[in-house]
C-alpha positions in Angstrom: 11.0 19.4 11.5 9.7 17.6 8.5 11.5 18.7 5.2 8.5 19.8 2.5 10.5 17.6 -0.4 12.4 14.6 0.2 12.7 11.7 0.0 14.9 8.2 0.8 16.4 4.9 -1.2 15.1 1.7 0.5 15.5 -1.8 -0.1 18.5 -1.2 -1.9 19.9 -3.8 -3.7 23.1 -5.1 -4.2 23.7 -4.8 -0.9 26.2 -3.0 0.6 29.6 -4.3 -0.9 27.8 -7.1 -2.2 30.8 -9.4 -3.5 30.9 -9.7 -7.7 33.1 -11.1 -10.3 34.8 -9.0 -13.1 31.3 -8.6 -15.6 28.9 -10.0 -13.6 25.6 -9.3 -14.9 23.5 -8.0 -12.1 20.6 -5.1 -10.9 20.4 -2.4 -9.3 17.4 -1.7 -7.4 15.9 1.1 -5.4 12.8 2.3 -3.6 12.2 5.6 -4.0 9.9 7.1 -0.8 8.9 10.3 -0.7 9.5 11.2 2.7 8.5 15.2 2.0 5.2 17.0 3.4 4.8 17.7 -0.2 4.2 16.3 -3.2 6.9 15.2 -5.3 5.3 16.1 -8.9 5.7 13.3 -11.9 8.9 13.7 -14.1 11.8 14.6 -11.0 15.2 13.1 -12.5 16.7 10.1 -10.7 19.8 10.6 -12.4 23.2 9.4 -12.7 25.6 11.8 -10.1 28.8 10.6 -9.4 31.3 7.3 -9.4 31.5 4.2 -11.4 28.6 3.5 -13.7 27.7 0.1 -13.8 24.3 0.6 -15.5 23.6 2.1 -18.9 20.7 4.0 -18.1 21.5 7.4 -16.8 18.6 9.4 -16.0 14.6 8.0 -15.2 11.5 10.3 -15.0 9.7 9.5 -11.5 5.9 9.7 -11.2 4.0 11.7 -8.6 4.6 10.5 -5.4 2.3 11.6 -2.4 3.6 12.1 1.0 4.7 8.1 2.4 4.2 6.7 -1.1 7.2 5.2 -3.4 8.2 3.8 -6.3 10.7 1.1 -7.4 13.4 1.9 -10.1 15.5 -1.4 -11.2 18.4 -1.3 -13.9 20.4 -4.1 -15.6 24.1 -3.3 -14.2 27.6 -5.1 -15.4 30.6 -5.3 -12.6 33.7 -3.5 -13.5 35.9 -5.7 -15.3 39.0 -4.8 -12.7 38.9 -6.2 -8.7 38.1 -3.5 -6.1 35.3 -1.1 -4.3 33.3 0.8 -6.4 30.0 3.0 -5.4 27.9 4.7 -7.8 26.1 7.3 -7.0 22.4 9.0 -8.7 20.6 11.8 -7.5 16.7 13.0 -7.7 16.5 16.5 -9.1 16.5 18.9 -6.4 18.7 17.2 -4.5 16.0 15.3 -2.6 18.1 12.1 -1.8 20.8 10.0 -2.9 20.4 6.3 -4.2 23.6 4.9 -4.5 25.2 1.3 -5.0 28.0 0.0 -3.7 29.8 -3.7 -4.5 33.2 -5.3 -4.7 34.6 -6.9 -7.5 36.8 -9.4 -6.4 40.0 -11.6 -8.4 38.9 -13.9 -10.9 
């Protein structure tokens, strides 16, 4: 059965444990779909949840997305400045989904 709201992170990007240097300048990119029966009214919270923050944005308004439609989010993020796995994790009010990045940060 077909949830009324939620939605779904697509074409993330990095990818998955996408391989960075300490400060590497890179973005973070999502496409939010709205994967509900219902509407998903303009000015939900994609905001920041849980894990290392790489980007300095912390919360975005969304617009109104229809049933199947979506919406692409992309922040400026920095790499950790120490080697190792980090994820980073927002959330769109309600608890509709979870976009979340994760990358690896290797030795200089």
């Amino acid at each position: 059965v077909q949830a009324d709201y939620s939605c779904n992170a697509i074409n993330r990007r990095p990818y998955d444990y996408q391989v960075f240097k300490p400060n590497d300048d890179f973005d973070v990119r999502w496409t939010i779909v709205n994967t509900g029966r219902r509407t998903m009214l303009a000015g939900l919270d994609l905001k920041y949840s849980i894990g290392e923050q790489f980007v300095a944005v912390d919360r975005v308004e969304l617009p109104e997305l229809e049933p199947g439609e979506d919406v692409t989010v992309t922040f400026d993020a920095v790499a950790p400045d120490r080697p190792g796995n980090y994820i980073m994790t927002y959330i769109v009010e309600g608890g509709l989904c979870y976009p979340y990045a994760a990358i690896t940060v290797e030795r200089p």
